[in-house]
Backbone as numpy.savetxt, mean C-alpha at the origin, in Angstrom:
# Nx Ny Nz CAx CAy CAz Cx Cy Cz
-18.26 16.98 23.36 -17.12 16.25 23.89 -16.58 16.96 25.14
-15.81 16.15 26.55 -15.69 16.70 27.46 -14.42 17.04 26.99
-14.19 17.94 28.17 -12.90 19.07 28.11 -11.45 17.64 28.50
-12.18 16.99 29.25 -10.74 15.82 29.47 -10.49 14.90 27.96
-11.21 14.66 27.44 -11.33 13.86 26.52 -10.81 14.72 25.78
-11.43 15.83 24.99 -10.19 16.71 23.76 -9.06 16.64 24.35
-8.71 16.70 25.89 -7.07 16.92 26.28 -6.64 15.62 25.86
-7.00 14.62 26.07 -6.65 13.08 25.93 -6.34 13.01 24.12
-7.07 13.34 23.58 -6.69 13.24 21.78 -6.45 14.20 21.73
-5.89 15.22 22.22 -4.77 16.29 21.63 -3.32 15.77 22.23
-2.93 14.98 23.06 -1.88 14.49 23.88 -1.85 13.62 22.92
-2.99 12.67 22.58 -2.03 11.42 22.06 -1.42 11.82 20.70
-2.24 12.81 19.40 -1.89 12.93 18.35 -0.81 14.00 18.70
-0.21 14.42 19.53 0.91 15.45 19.74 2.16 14.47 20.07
1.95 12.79 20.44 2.66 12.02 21.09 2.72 11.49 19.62
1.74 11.37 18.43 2.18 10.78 17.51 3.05 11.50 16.33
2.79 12.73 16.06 2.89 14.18 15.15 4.17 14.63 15.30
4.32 14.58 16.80 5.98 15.47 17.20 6.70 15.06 16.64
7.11 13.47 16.67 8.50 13.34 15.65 8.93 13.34 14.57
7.19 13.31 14.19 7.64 14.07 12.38 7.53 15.19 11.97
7.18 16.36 12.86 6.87 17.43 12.67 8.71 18.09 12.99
9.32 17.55 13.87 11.08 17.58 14.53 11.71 17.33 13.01
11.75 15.70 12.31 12.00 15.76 11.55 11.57 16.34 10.42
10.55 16.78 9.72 10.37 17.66 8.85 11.31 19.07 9.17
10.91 19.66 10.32 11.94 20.96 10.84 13.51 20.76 10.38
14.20 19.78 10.98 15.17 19.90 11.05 15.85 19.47 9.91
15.00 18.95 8.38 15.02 18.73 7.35 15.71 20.08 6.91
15.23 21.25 7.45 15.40 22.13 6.89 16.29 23.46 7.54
17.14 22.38 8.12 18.68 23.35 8.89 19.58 23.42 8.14
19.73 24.84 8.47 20.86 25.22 7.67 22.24 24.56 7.41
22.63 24.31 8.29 24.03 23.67 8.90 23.59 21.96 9.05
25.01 21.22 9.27 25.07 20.06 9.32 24.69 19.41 10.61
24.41 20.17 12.10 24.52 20.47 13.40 23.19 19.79 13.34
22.60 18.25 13.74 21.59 17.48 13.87 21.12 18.02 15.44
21.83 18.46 16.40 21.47 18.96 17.62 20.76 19.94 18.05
21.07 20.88 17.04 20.36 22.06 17.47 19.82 23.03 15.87
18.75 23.54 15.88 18.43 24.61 14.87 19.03 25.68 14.37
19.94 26.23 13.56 20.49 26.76 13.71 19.93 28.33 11.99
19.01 27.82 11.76 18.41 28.63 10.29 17.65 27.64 9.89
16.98 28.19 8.79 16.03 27.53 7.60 16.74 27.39 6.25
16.90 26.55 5.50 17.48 26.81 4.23 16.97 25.19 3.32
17.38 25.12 2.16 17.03 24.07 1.30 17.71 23.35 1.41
19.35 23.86 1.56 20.76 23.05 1.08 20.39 21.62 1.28
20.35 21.02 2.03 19.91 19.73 2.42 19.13 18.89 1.21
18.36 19.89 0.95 17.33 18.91 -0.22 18.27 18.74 -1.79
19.17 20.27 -1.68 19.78 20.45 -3.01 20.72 19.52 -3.12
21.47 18.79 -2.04 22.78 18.12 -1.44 21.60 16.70 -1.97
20.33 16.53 -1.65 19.64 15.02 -1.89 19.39 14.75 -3.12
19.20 15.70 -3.67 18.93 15.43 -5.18 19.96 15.86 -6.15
21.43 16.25 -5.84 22.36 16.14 -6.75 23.26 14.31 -6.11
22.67 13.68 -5.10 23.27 12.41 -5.06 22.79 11.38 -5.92
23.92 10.82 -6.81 23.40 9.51 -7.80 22.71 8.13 -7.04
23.10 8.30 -6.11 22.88 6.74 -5.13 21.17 7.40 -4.95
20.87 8.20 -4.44 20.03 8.44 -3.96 18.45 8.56 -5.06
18.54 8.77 -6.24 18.08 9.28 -7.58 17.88 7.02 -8.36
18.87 7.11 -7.45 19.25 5.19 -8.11 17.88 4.60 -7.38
18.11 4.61 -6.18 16.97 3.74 -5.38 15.52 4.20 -5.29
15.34 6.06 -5.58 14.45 6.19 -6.07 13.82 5.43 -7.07
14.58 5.15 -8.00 14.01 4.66 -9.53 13.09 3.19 -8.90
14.49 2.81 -8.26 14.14 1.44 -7.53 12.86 1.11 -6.87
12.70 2.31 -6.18 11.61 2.13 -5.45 10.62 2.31 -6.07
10.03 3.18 -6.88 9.20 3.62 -7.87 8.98 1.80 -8.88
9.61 1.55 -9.47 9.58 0.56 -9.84 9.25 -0.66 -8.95
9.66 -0.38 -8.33 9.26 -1.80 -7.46 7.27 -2.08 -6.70
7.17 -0.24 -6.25 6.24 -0.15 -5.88 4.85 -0.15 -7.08
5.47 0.19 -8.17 4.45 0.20 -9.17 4.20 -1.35 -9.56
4.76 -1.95 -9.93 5.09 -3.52 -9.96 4.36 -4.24 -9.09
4.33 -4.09 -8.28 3.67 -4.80 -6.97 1.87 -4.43 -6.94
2.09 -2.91 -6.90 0.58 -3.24 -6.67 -0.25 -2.76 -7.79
0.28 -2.87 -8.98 -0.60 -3.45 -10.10 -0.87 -4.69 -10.29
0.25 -5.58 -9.91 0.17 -6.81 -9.96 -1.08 -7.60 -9.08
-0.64 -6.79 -7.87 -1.01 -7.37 -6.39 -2.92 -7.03 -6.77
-2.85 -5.81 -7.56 -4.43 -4.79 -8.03 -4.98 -6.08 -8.98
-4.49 -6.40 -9.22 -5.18 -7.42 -10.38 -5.18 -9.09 -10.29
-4.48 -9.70 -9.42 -4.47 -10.62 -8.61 -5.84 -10.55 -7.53
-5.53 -9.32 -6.57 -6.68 -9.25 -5.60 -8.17 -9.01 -5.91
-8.01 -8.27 -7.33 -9.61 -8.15 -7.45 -10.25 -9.20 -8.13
-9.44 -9.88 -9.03 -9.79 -11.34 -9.26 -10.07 -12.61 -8.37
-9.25 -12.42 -7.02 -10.20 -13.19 -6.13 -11.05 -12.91 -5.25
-11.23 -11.43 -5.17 -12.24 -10.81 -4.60 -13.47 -11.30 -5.43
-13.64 -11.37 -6.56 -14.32 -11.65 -7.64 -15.10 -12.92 -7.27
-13.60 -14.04 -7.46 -13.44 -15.47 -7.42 -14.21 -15.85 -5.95
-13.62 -14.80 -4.72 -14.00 -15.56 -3.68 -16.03 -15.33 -3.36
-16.11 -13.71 -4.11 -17.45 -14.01 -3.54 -18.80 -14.91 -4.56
-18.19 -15.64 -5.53 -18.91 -16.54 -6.40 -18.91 -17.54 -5.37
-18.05 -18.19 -4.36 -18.13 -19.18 -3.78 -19.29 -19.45 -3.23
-20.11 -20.67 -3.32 -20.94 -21.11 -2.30 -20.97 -21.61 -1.22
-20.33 -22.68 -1.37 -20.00 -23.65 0.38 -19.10 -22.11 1.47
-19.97 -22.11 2.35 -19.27 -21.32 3.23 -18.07 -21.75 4.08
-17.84 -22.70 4.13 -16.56 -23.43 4.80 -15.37 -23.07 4.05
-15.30 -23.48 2.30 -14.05 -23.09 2.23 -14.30 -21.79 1.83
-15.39 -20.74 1.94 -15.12 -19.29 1.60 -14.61 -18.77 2.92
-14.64 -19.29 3.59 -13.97 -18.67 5.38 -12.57 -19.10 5.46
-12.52 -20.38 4.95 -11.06 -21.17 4.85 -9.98 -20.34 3.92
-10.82 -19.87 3.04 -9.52 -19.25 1.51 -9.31 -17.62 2.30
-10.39 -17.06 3.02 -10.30 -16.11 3.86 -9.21 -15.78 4.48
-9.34 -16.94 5.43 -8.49 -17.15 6.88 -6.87 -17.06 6.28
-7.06 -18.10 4.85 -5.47 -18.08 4.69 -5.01 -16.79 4.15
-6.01 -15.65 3.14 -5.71 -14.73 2.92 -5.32 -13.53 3.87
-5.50 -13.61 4.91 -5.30 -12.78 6.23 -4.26 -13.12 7.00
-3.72 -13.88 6.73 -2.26 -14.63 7.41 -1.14 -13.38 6.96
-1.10 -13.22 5.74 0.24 -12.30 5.48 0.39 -10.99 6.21
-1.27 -11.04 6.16 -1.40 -9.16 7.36 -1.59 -9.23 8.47
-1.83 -10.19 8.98 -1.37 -10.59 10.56 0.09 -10.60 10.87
0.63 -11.06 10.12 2.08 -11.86 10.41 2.64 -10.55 10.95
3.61 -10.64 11.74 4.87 -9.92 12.12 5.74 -9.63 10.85
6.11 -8.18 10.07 6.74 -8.03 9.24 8.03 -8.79 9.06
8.88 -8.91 10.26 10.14 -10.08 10.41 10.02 -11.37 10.13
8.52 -11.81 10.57 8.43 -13.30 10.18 7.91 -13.41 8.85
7.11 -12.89 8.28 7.18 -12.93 6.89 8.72 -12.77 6.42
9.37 -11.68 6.54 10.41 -11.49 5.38 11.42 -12.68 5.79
11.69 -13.17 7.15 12.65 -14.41 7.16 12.13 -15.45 6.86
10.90 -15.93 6.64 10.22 -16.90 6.08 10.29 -17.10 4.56
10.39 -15.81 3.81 9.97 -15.73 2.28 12.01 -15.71 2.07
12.43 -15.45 2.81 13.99 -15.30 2.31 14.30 -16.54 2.51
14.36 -17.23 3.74 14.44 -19.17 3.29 13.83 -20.00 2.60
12.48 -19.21 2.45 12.16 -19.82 1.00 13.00 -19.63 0.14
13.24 -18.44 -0.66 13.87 -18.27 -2.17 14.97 -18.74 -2.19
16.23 -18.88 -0.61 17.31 -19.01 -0.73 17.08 -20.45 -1.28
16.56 -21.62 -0.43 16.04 -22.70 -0.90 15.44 -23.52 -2.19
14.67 -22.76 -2.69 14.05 -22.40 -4.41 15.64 -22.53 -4.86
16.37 -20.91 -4.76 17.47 -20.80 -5.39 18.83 -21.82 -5.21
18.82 -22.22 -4.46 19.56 -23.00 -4.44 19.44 -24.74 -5.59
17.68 -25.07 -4.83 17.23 -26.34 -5.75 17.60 -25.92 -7.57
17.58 -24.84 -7.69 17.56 -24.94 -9.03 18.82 -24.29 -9.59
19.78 -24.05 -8.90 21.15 -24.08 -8.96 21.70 -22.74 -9.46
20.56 -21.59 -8.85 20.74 -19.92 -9.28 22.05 -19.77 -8.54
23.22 -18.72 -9.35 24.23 -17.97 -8.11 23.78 -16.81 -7.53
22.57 -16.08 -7.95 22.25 -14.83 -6.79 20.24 -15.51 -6.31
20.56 -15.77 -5.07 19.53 -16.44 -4.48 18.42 -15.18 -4.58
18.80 -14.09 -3.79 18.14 -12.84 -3.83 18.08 -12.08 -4.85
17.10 -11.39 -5.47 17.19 -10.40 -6.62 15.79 -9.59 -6.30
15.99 -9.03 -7.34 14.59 -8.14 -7.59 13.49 -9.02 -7.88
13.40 -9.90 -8.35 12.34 -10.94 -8.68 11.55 -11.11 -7.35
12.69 -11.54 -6.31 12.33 -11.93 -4.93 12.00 -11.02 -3.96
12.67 -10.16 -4.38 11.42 -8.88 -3.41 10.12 -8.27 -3.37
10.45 -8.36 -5.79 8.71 -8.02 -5.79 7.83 -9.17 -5.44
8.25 -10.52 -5.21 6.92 -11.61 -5.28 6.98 -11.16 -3.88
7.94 -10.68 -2.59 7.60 -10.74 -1.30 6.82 -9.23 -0.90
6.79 -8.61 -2.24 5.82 -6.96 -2.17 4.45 -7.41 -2.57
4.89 -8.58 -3.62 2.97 -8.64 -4.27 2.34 -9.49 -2.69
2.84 -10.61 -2.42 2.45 -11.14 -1.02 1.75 -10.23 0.05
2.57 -9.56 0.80 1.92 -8.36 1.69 1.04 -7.51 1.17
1.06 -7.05 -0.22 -0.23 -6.65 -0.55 -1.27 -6.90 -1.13
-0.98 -8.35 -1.82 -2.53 -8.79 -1.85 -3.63 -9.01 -1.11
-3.39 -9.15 0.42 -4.75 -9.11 1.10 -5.49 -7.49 1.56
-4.38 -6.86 1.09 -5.19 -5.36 1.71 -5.54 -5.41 0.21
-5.58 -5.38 -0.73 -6.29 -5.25 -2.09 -7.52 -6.21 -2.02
-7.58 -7.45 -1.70 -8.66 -7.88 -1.52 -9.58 -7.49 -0.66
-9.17 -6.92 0.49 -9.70 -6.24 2.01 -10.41 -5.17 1.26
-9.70 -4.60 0.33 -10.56 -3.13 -0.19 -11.15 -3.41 -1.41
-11.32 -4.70 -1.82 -12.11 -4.74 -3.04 -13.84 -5.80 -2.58
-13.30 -6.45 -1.80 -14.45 -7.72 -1.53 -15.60 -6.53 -1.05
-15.93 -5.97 0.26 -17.05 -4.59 0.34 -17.59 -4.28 -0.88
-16.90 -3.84 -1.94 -17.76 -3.85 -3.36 -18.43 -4.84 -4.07
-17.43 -5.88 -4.03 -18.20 -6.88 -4.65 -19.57 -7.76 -3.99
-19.50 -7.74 -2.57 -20.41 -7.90 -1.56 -21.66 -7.27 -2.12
-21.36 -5.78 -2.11 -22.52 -4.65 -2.63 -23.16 -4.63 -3.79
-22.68 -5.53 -4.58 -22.98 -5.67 -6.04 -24.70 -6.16 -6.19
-25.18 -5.49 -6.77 -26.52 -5.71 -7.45 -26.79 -6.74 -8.62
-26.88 -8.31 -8.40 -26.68 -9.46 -9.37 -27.77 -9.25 -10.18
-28.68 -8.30 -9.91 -29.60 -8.58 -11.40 -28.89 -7.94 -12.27
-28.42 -6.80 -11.88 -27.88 -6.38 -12.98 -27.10 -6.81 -14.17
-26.20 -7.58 -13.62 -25.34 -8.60 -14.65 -26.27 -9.73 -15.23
-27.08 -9.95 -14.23 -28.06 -11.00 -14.75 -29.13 -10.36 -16.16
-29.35 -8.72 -16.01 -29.66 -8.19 -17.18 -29.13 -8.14 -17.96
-28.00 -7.95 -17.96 -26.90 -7.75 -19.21 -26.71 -8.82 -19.65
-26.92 -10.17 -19.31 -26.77 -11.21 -20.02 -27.94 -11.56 -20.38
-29.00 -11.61 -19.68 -30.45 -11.52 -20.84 -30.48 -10.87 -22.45
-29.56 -9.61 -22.10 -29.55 -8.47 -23.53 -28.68 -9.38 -24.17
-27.91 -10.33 -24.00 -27.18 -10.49 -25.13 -25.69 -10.69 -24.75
-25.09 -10.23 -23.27 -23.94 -10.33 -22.83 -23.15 -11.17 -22.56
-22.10 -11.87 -22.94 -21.21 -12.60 -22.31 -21.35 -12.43 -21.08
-20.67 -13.61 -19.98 -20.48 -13.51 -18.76 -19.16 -12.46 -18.70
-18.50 -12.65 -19.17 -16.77 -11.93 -19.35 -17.29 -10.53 -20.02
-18.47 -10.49 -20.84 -18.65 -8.85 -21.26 -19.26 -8.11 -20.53
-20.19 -8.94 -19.67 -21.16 -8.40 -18.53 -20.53 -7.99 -16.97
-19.09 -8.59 -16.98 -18.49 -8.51 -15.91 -17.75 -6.92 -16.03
-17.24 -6.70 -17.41 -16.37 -5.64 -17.37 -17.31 -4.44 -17.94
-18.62 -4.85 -18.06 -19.28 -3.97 -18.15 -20.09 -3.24 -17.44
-20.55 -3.89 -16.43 -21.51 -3.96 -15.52 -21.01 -3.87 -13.92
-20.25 -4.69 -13.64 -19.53 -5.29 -12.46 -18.19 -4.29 -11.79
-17.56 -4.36 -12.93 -16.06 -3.40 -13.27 -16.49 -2.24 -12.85
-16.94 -1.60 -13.19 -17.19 -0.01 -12.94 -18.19 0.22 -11.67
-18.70 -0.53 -11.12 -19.13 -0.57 -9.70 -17.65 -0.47 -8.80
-17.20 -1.97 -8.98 -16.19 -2.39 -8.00 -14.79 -1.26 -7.76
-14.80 -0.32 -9.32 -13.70 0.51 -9.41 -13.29 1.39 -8.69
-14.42 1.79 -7.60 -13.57 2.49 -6.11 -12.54 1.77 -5.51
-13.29 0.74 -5.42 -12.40 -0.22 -4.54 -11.36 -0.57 -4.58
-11.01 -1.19 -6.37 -9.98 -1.04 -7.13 -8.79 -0.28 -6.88
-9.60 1.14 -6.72 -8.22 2.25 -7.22 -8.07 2.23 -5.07
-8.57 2.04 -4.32 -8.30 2.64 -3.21 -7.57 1.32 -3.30
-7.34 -0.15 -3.60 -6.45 -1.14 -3.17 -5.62 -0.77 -3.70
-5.24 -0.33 -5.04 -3.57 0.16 -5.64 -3.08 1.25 -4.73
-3.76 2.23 -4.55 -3.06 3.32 -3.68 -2.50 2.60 -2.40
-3.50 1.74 -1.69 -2.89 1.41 -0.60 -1.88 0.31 -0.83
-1.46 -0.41 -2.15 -0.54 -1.15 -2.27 0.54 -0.50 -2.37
0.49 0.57 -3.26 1.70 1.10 -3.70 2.08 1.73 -2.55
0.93 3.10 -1.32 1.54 3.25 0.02 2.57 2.13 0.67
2.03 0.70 0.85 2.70 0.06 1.55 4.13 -0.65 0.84
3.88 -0.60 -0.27 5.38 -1.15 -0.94 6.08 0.20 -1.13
5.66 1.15 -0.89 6.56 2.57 -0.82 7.65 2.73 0.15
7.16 1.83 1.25 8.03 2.42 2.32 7.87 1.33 3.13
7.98 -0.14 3.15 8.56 -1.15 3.61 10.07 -1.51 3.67
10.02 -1.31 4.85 11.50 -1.69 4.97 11.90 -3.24 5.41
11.24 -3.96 6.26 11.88 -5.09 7.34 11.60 -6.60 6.24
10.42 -6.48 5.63 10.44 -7.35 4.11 11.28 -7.13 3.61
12.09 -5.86 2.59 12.45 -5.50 1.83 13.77 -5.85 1.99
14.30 -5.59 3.45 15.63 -5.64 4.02 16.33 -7.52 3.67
14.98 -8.50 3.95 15.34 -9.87 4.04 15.17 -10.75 2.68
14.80 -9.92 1.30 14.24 -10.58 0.63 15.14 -9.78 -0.28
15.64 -8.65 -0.79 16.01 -8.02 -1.70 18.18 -8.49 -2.02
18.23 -8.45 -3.14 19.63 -8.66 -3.85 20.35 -7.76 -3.02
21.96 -8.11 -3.29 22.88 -7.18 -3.16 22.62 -5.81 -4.23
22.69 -6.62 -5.29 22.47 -5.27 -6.45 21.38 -4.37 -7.22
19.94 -4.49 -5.57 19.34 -3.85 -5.78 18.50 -2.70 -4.23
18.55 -1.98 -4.27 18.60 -1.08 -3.45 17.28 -0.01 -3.32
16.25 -0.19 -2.21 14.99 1.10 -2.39 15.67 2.21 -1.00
14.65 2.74 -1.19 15.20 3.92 -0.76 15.04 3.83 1.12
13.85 2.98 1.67 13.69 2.75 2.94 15.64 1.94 3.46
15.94 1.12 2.32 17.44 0.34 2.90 18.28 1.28 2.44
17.71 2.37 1.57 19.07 3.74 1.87 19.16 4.23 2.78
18.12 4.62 3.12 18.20 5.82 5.07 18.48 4.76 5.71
18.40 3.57 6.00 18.94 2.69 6.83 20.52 2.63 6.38
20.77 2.43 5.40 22.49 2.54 5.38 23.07 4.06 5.77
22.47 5.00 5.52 22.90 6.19 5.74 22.86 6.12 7.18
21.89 5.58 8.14 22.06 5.46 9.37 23.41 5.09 10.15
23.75 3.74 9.37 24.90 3.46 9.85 26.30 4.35 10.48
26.36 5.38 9.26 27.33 6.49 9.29 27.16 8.04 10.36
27.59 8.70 9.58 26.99 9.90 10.36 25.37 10.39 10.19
24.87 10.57 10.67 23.34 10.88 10.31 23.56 12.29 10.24
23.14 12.76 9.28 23.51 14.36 8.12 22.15 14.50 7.63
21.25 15.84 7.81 19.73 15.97 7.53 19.64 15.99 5.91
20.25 15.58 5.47 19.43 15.05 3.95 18.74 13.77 4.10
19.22 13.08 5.39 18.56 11.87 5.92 16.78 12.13 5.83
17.41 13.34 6.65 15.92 13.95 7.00 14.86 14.60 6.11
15.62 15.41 5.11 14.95 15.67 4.03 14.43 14.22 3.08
15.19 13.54 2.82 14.77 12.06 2.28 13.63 11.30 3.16
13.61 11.77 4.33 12.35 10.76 5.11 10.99 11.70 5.02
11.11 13.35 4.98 10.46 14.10 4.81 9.37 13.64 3.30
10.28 13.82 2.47 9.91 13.56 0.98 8.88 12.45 0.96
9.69 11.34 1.71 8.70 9.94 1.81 7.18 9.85 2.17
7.59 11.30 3.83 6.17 10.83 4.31 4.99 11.67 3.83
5.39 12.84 2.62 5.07 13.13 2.12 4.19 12.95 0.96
4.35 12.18 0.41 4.46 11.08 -0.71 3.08 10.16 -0.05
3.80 10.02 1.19 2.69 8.59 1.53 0.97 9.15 1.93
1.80 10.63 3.00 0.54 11.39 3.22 -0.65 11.88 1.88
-0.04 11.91 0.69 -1.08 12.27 -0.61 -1.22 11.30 -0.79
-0.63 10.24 -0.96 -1.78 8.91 -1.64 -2.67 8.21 -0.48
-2.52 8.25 0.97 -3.81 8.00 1.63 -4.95 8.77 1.36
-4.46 10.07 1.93 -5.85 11.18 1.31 -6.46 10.85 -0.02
-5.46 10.25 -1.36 -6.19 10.18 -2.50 -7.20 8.94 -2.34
-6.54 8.23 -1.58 -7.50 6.93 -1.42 -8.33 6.88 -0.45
-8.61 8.31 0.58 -9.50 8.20 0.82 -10.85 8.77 0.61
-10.43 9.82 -0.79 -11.09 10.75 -0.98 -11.97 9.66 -2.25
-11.02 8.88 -3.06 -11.54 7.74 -4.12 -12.53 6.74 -3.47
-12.73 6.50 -2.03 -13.26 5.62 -1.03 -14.38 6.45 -0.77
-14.39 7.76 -0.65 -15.85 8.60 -0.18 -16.07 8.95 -0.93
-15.63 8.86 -2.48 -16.65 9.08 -3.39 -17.19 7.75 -4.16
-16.54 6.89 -3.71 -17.02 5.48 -4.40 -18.61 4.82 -3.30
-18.60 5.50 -2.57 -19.58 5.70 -1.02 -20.62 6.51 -1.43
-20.37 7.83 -2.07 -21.61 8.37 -1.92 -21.89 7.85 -3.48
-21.30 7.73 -4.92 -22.27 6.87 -5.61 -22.90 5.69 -5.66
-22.24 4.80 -4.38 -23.06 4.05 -3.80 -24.65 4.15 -3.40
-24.28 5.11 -2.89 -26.07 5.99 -2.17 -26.60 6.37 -2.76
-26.11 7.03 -3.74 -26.80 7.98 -4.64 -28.12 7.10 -5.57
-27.23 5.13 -5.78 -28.14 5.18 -6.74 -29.42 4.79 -6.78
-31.01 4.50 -8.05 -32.22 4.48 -7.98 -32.86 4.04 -6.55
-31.85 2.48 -6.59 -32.66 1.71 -5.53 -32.23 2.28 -4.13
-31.00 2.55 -3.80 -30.71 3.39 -2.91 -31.74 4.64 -1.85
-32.16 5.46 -3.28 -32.94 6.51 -3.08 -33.94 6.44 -2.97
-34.70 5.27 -3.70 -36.04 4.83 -3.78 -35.92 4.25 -2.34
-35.16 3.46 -1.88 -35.23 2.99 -0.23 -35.30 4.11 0.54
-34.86 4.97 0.40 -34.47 5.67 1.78 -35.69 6.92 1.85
-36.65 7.11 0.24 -37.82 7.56 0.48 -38.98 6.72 0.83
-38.84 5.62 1.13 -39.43 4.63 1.65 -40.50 3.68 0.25
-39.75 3.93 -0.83 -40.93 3.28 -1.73 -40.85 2.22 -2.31
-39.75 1.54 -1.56 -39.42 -0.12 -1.40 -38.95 -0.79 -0.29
């Protein structure tokens, strides 16, 4: 690699890194003084985790994010499933196209779209709180069902049909041959779509903001209310924590993704190809 080019990707990831590397730092000032450094100390974190509000929307969020992309995990791999049985290629491009709409969309236009929906819903059926928790998780399972399908369909693509087609020669149900045979192939894929569901319902805010109750609260619309006020680095320790959080479950999912890759390779026919004896 040329000497301009490392300068070029050391500039840009220093243009991306710095402001969380500032905020992580200053997570950890002594003093209340957001301006300047003034020591190292914890207080900040000890001040975040003796707050009830803060411990509240945790729960919230945790819950909400688990909710979603188990849901969203088991929804998506069922039409990952569903979509690659399809034959006619028209509507397998068509059910596609519409599945890719939610991850295209502009996060704003989804969440003001799904909030005049429910207000609407709620209203036709004569609810007094239009918004709730109900309505945020169906607008969490939404945004993440197509990255669960995105990370499950590659497996099912890859799938080896004699195999199931053996297992039902032996004696297998279609439904026993699937979770026998099928299931435990596709299960990289699986676990890398929950991680990346739960990443993204972890820390959505601009959905979350247009779709969620008064009387329910995650932790992305806490640092946004805390914004409002004085900004005090437990802010910072709380955003620290987050990206923390988010940084281990990519790595886990991508480490579940390169190993769902190399037993890909690894197996008979795999090896038998690549010594050339098929």
């Amino acid at each position: 690699m040329k000497p301009l080019s490392k300068l070029y990707i050391f500039l840009v990831f220093l243009i991306l890194y710095i402001p969380i590397l500032v905020l992580i730092l200053f997570s950890f000032n002594s003093t209340g003084n957001t301006g300047s450094m003034t020591g190292l100390s914890l207080y900040w974190y000890r001040e975040l985790f003796s707050s009830p509000h803060t411990f509240n929307a945790l729960k919230n969020t945790l819950i909400l994010a688990l909710s979603a992309s188990v849901i969203s995990t088991l929804v998506g791999t069922a039409a990952a499933v569903g979509i690659g049985k399809i034959k006619t290629g028209v509507i397998k491009n068509g059910i596609l196209s519409v599945t890719n709409v939610p991850m295209m969309n502009p996060d704003i236009v989804t969440g003001i779209s799904m909030m005049l929906l429910f207000v609407l819903v709620g209203t036709l059926l004569g609810a007094e709180e239009k918004l709730s928790f109900w309505t945020i998780l169906i607008a969490h399972i939404t945004f993440c069902l197509p990255y669960v399908i995105l990370s499950v369909r590659p497996r099912v693509l890859g799938l080896n049909r004699s195999l199931s087609e053996a297992a039902m020669d032996l004696g297998c149900t279609p439904l026993k041959s699937f979770f026998r045979v099928e299931l435990p192939a596709i299960m990289p894929g699986i676990a890398s779509g929950f991680i990346m569901a739960f990443t993204l319902s972890l820390d959505d805010f601009v959905i979350s903001y247009f779709t969620t109750g008064n009387d329910f609260q995650t932790l992305p619309l806490l640092i946004y209310s805390m914004t409002k006020k004085e900004v005090t680095p437990d802010i910072y320790a709380l955003s620290s924590l987050m990206i923390g959080a988010v940084l281990i479950l990519l790595i886990l999912s991508n480490v579940v993704e390169s190993k769902g890759k190399g037993k890909t390779e690894n197996t008979p026919a795999k090896m038998a190809e690549r010594n050339g004896l098929v």
